[in-house]
C-alpha positions as protocol buffer text, in pm:
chain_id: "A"
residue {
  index: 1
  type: UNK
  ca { x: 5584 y: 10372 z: 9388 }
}
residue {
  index: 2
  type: UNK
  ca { x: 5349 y: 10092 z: 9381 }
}
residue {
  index: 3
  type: UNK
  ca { x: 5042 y: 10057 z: 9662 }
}
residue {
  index: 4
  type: UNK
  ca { x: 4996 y: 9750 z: 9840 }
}
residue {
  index: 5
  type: UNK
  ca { x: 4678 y: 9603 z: 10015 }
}
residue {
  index: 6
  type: UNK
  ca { x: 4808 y: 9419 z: 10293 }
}
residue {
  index: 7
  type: UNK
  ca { x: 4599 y: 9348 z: 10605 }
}
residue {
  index: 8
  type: UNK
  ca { x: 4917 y: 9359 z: 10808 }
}
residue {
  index: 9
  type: UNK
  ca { x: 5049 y: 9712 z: 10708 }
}
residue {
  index: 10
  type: UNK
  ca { x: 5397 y: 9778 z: 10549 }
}
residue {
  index: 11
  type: UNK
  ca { x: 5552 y: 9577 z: 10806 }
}
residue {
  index: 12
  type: UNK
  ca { x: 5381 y: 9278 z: 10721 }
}
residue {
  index: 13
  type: UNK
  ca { x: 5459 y: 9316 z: 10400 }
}
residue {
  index: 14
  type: UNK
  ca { x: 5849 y: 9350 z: 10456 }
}
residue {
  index: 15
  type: UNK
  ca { x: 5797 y: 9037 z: 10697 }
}
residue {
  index: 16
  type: UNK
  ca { x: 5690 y: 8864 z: 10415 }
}
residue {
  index: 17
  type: UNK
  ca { x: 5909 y: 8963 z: 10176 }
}
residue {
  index: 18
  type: UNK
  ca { x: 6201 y: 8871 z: 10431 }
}
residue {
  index: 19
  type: UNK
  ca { x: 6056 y: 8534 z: 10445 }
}
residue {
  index: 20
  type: UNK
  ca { x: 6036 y: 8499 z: 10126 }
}
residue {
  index: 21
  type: UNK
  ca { x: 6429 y: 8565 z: 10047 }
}
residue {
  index: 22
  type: UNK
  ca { x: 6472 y: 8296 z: 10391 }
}
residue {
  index: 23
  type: UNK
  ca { x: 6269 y: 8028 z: 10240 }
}
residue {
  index: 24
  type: UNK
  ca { x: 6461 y: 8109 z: 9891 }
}
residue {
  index: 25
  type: UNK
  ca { x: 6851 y: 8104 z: 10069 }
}
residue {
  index: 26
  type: UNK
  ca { x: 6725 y: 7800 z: 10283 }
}
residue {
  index: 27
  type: UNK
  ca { x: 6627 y: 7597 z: 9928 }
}
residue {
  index: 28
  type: UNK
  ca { x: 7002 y: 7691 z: 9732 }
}
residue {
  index: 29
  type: UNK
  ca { x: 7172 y: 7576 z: 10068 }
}
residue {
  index: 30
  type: UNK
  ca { x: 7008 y: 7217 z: 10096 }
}
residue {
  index: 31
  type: UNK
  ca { x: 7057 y: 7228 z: 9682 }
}
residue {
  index: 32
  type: UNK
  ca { x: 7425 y: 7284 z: 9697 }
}
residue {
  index: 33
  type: UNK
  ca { x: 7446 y: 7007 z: 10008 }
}
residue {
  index: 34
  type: UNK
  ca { x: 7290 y: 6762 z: 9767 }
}
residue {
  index: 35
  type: UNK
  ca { x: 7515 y: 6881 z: 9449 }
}
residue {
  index: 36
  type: UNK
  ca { x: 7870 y: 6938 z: 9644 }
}
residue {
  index: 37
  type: UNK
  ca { x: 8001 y: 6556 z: 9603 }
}
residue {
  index: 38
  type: UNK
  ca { x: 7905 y: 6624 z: 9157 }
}
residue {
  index: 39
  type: UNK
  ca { x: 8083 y: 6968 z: 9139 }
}
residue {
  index: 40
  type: UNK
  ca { x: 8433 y: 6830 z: 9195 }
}
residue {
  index: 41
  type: UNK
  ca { x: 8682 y: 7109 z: 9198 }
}
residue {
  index: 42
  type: UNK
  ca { x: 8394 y: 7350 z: 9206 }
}
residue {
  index: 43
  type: UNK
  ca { x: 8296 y: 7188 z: 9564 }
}
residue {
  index: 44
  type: UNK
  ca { x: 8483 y: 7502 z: 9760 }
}
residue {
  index: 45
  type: UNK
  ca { x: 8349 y: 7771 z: 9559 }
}
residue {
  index: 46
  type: UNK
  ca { x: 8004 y: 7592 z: 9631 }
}
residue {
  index: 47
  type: UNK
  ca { x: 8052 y: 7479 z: 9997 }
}
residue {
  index: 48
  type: UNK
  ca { x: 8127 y: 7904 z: 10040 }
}
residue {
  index: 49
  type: UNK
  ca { x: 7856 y: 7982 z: 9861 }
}
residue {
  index: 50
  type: UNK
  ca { x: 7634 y: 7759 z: 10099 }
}
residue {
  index: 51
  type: UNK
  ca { x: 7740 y: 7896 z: 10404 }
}
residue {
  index: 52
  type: UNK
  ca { x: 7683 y: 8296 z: 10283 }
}
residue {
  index: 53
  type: UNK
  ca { x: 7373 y: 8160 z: 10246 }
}
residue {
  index: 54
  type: UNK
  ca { x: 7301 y: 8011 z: 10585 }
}
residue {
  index: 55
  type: UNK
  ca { x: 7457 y: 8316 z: 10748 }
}
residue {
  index: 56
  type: UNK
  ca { x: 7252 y: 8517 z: 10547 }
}
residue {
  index: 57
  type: UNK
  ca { x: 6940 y: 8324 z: 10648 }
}
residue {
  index: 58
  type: UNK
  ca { x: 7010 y: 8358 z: 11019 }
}
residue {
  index: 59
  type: UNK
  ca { x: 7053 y: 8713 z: 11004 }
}
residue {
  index: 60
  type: UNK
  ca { x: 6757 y: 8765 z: 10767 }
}
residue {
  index: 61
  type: UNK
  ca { x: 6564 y: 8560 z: 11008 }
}
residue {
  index: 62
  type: UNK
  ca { x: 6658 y: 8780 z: 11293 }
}
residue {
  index: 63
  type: UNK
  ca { x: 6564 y: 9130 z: 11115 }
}
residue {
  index: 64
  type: UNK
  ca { x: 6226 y: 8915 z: 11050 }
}
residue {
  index: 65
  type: UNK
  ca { x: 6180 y: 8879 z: 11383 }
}
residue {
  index: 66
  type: UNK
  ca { x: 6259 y: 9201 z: 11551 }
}
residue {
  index: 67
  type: UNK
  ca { x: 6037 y: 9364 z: 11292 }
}
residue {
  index: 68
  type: UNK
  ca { x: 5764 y: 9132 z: 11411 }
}
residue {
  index: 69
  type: UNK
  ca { x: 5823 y: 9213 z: 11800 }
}
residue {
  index: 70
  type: UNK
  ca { x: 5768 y: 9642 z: 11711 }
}
């Protein structure tokens, strides 16, 4: 396994990674808002897709958070 400097400790480092993947989720939802009227029969499939992502953001976002308040 890999060592990692981080003046936060582990946690900080998962924080970051977590907000990392949030940032990431948060960029292909407003993407696939912007693309959904072009996809035509795809729009469904991509409208889905969009709100895994969202949910997955929130609850991301949460796990961020309660790691933070330990």
């Amino acid at each position: 396994m890999a060592g990692y400097d981080n003046a936060d400790g582990p946690a900080g480092l998962v924080i970051r990674l977590i907000d990392s993947a949030v940032k990431a989720l948060d960029e292909m939802s407003d993407a696939a808002g912007e693309i959904a009227p072009d996809v035509g029969a795809l729009t469904d499939t991509l409208v889905a897709a969009q709100r895994i992502a969202d949910r997955a953001s929130q609850d991301l976002q949460r796990l961020s958070q309660k790691l933070a308040a330990q």
